[in-house]
N, C-alpha and C positions, 0 to 999 in steps of 0.2 A: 920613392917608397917610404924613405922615412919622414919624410916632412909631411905624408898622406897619414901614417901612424898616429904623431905629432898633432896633427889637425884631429884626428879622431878622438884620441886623448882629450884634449883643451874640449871639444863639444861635450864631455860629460860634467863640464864645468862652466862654461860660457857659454851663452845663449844670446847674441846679439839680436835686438828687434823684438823679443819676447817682453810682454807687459808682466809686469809686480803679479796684476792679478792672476797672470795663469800661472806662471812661477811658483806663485803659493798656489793654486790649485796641485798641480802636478806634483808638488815634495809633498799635502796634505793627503793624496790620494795614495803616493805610493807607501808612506807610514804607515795609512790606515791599514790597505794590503799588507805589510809586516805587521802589523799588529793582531791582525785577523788569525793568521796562521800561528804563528809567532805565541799567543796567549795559550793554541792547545799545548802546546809543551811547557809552561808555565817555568821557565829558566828564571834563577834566581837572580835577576836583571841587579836589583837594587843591595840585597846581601853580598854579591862579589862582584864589584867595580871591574873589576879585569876584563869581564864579559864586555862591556863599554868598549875596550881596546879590541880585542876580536870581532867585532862588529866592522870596527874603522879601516884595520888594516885587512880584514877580508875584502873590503871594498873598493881599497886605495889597490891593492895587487893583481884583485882582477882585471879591474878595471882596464890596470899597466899591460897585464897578460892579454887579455880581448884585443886592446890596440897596436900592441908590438909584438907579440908571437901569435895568437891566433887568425885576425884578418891577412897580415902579411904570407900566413904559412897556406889560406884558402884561397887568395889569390894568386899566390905562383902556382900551384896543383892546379887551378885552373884556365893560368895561363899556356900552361906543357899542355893539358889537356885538350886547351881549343887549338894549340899548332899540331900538336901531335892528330887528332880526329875534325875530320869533318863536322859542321852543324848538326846535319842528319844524324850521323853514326852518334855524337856526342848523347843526343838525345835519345835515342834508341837506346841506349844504354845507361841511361841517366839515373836508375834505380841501383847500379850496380856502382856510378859509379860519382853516385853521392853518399855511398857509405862513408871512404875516407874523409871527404868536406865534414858530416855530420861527428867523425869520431875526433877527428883535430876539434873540434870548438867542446866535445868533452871531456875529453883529455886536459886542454890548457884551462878549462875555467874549474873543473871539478880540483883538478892539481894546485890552481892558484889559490881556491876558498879554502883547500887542506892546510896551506902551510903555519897557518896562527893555529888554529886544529893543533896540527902536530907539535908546535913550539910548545903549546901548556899542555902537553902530553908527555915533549920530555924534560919537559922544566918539574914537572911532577911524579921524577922516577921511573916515567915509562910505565905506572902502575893507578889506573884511574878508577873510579868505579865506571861502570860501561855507561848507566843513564845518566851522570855526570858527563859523559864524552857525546853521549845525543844530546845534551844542551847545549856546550860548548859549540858540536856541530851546526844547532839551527842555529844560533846567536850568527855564526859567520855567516852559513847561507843568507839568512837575514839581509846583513848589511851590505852585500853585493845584491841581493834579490830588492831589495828598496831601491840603489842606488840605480840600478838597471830601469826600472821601472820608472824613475821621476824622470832621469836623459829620456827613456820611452814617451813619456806623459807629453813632455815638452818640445820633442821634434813633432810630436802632432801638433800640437798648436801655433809651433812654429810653421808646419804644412797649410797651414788657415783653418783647423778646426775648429769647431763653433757648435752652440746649444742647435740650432736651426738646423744642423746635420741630424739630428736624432730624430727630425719632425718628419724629415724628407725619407731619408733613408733606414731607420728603424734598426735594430740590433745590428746591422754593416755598421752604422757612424759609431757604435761603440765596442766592436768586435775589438780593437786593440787594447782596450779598457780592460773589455774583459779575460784576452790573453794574459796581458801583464797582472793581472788578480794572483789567475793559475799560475804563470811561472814565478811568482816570486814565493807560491809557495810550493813549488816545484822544488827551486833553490834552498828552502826550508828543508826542505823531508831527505834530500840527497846529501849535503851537509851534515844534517844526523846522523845519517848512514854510517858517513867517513868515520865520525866522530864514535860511536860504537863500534866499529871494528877496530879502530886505532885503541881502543880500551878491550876488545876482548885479543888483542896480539894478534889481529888479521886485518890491519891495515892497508894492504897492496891490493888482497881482496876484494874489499867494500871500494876501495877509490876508485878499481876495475869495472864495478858492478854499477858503481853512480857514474863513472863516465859513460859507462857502457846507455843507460837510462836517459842518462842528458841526449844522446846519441839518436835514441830511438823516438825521447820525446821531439826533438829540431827534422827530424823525417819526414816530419806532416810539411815538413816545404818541399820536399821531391814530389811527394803524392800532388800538393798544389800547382807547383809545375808541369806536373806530365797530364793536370786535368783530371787526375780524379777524386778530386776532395773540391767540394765547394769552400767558400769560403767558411758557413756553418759548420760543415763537417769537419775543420780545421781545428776551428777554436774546438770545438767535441772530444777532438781525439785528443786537444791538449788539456782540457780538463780530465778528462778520464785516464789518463797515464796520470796526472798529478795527483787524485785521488786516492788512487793506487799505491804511489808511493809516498803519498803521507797517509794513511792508514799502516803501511805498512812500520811507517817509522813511530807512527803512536802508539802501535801495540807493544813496540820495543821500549818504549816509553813509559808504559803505565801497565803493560801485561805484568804477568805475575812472575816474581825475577826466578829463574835459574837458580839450582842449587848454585854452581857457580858462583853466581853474583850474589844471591846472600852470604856465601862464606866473605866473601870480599867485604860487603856493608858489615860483617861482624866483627872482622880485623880492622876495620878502618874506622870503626865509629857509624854506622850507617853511612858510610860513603861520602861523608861529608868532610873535604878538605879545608886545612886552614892555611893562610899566607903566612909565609915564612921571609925572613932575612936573604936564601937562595931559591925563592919562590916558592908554587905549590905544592904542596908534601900532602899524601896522601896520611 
């Protein structure tokens, strides 16, 4: 089990047999996808270098998490599950009981993108402005929602993917394109979330709310399995949950702040923190 982690791990980083060119394809594409999402929140990428670091280590933790707590914890659930039930039975209940598989994968990855989140939350007094803490959040989502995307990009190509797939088979040969568009800016808007409730002092909340999300978004593989989602209707429902919940997070973003939150921009200088000797001080 752990040398299977181990190996999972090392594939978001080694790609044996894969050519330069798709290589750079796949890091070019899933950039572009962070950048796409990424620009409507317009985080001050370049004015606070730090951001840089939240990006890195959101990515470097999930990554860690997805390989050695989350696949290891959906595999034994589904090892008890296939001794414990028949095929049949397994699948006859397979709506019910892919809730838990779906909630462990947002539980661990929405908890791993939180924790650079929360470090310049409490590096910052515990006291953030809130749309300061929705940046902070996409920057992480970000850099776990890229890094997802290019491993993604690159086991297709690894798979034997190819321009000639597009000819033959039509929006199928790039449904996985189009997936990873959506969720990495899935990972954007959920990330926010974290990041604005860790600033309005309802942290546990919102982490609950974006796993809860991540949850419901990774469902459309039960529906795929039990046959009733086409492949279209797949990618559909994953775009329209992702829309959803980045709207939701742009309005937090750019809607008209809360008494609240302006008293907070008035105390703090419009919200805008500076680097200090023991970090971010509001």
């Amino acid at each position: 089990m752990l040398q299977d982690s181990v190996d999972l791990f090392k594939s978001f980083f080694v790609y044996p047999g894969l050519s330069l060119n798709y290589m750079l394809v796949g890091i070019a594409l899933g950039i572009a996808f962070g950048a796409i999402w990424l620009s409507a929140h317009w985080p001050p990428l370049f004015k606070k270098p730090w951001f840089w670091a939240v990006a890195v280590v959101s990515a470097f933790l999930t990554v860690a998490a997805f390989s050695f707590i989350q696949v290891p914890l959906q595999t034994r659930l589904q090892d008890w599950l296939g001794n414990t039930l028949s095929s049949d039975t397994f699948m006859t209940w397979l709506l019910l009981l892919g809730i838990p598989l779906m909630l462990i994968a947002g539980l661990v990855q929405e908890g791993a993108k939180m924790i650079p989140i929360a470090f310049w939350w409490w590096r910052s007094g515990k006291k953030i402005d809130p749309k300061l803490g929705l940046a902070i959040g996409a920057i992480a989502g970000a850099g776990y929602g890229i890094f997802e995307a290019v491993w993604m990009h690159n086991q297709m190509f690894l798979s034997g993917w190819t321009t000639q797939a597009f000819q033959t088979d039509g929006f199928l040969a790039i449904a996985g394109f189009w997936e990873k568009f959506f969720t990495v800016g899935f990972h954007i808007a959920a990330s926010a979330l974290v990041g604005y409730g860790l600033a309005k002092g309802k942290g546990w909340k919102f982490y609950l709310i974006a796993a809860g999300l991540h949850a419901l978004l990774n469902y459309c593989v039960i529906f795929f399995q039990k046959g009733y989602f086409s492949v279209v209707q797949l990618e559909t429902y994953v775009a329209v949950i992702t829309v959803a919940v980045a709207v939701w997070a742009l309005l937090l973003r750019w809607g008209r702040a809360s008494e609240e939150d302006r008293n907070i921009e008035i105390e703090t200088g419009a919200g805008e923190p500076t680097v200090t000797g023991t970090g971010i001080q509001p």
